[in-house]
C-alpha positions as CSV (number, residue, x, y, z in Angstrom):
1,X,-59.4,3.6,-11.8
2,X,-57.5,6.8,-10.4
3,X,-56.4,6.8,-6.9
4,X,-58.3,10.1,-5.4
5,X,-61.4,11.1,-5.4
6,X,-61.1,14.3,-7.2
7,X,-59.0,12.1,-10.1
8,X,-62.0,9.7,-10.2
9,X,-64.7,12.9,-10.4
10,X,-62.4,14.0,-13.5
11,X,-62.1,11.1,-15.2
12,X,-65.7,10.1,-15.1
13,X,-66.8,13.8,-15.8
14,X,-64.8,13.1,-19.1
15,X,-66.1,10.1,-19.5
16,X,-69.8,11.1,-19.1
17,X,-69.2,14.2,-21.9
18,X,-68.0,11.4,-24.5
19,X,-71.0,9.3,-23.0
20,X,-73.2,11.9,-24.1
21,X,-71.9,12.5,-27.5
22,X,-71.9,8.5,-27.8
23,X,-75.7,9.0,-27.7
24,X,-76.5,12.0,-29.3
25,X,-74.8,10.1,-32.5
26,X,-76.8,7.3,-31.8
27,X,-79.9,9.4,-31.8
28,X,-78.8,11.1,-35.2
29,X,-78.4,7.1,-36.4
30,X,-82.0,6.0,-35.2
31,X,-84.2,9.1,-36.0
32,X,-82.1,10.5,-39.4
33,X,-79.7,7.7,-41.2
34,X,-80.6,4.4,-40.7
35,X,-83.4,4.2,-38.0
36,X,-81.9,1.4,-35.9
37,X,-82.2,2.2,-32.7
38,X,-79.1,-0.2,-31.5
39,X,-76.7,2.9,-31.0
40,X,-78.9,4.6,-28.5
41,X,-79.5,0.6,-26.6
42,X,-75.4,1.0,-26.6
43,X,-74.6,4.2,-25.9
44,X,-78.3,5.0,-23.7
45,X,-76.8,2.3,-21.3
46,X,-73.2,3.5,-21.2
47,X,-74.6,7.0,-20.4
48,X,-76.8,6.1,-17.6
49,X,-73.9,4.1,-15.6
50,X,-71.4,7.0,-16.0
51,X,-74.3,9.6,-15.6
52,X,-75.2,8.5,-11.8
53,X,-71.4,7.8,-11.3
54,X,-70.7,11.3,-11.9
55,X,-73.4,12.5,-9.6
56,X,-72.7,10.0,-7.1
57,X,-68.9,11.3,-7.0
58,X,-69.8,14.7,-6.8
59,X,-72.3,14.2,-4.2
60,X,-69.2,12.4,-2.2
61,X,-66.7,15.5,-3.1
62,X,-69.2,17.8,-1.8
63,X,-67.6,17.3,2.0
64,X,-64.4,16.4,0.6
65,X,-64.0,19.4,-1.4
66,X,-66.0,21.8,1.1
67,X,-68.5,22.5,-1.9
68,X,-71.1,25.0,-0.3
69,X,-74.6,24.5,-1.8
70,X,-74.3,26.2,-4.7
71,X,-71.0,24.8,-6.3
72,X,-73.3,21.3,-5.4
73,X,-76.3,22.6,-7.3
74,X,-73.5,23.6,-10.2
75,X,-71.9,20.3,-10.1
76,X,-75.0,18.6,-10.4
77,X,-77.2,20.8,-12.7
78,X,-73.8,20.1,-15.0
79,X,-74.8,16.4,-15.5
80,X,-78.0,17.4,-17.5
81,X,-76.9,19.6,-20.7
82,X,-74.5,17.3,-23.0
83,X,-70.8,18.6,-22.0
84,X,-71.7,20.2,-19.0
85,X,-69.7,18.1,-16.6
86,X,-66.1,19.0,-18.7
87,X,-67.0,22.6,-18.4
88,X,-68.2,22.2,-14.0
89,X,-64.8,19.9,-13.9
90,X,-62.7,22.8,-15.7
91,X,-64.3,26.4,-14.1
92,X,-64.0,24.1,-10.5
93,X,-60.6,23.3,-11.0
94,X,-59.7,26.7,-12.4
95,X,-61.4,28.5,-9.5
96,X,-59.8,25.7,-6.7
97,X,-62.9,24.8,-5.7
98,X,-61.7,21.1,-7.2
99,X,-58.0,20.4,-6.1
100,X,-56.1,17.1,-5.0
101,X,-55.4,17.8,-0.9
102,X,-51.6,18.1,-0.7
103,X,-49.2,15.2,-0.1
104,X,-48.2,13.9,3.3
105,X,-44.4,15.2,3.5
106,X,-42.0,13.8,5.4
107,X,-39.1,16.0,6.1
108,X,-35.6,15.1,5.3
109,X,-34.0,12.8,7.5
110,X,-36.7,11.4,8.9
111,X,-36.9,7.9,8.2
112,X,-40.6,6.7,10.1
113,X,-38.7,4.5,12.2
């Protein structure tokens, strides 16, 4: 698992978009090819876990990241249509509301000693 928060929140904001298109091919399988509904089971499953990950990280990032109520709301409101949480991860990281905090530097010569 990645080391920051805000590595974790991107990873499983992937991770929930290929969740989602796990079972919306599973749907297409039960209710148009083959009617077996084992790749919704799978993939209904999968989604759910990764689904209230994702909101559960952005819920944590929210004071982390100094989110004011409205890039919340977006954050979450993103977790409903399929995608949505790649497109919230890429508009927050483009507009720096989503951005690692900066390294502890330690200036040259100085040894911690």
């Amino acid at each position: 698992m990645p080391a920051t928060p805000v590595a974790r929140f991107r990873t499983v904001a992937v991770t929930e978009a290929v969740s989602w298109a796990g079972l919306l091919i599973g749907m297409f399988f039960k209710y148009v090819v083959v009617h077996d509904p084992v790749g919704v089971h799978v993939f209904g499953t999968v989604h759910g876990v990764v689904f209230l990950g994702y909101l559960a990280l952005a819920v944590q990032l929210r004071s982390r990241q100094a989110w004011d109520a409205r890039t919340t709301f977006l954050a979450l409101l993103a977790s409903i249509p399929p995608f949505g949480s790649v497109v919230f991860e890429r508009w927050a990281t483009r507009t720096g509301r989503l951005a690692e905090p900066p390294a502890a530097t330690v200036a040259v010569g100085e040894s911690g000693e």
